[in-house]
N, C-alpha and C positions, 0 to 999 in steps of 0.2 A: 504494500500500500504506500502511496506515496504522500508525501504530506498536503499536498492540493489536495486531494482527494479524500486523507481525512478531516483536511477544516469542512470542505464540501458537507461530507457528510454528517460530522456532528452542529453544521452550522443547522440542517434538516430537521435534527433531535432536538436542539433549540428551539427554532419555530415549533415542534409542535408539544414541547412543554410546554411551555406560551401559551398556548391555546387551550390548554389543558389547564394550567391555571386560570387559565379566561373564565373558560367552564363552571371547574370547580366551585370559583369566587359567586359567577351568579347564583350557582344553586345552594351555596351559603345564605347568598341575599334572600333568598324565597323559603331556605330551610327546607330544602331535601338535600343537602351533602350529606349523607348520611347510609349505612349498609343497607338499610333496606330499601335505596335507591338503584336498581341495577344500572342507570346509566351512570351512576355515581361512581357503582363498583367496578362498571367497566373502565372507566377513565382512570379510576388509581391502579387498578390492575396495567393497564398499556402506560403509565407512569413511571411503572416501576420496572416495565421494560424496557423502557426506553433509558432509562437512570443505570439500568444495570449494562447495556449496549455502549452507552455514555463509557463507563466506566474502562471495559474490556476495550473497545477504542485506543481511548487514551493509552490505558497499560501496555497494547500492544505496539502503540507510535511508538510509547517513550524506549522500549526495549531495542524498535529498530534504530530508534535515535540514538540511542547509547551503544551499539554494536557498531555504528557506522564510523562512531566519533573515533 
């Protein structure tokens, strides 16, 4: 992976955290952020894939970053 390619794509994961807290936020406002909201549960669910995508990303940039150095 090259590093254009991973700002690309976690710049993707960005926007759609973003979005996701958009969400969240309003159904806070109205009160249903809550489990027994399934669009709720679906949104913290793809949340936290995406946080964990985030994550494995970066660990694997920074390993080829430091192997190249």
């Amino acid at each position: 992976m090259e590093f254009e390619e991973y700002n690309s794509i976690i710049s993707g994961i960005t926007d759609e955290l973003q979005k996701i807290a958009d969400r969240t936020a309003n159904q806070a406002l109205v009160g249903s952020a809550n489990s027994a909201n399934p669009m709720f549960v679906a949104l913290m669910q793809r949340h936290a894939q995406l946080t964990r995508l985030s994550s494995e990303l970066t660990e694997r940039m920074i390993a080829l970053m430091s192997n190249g150095a």
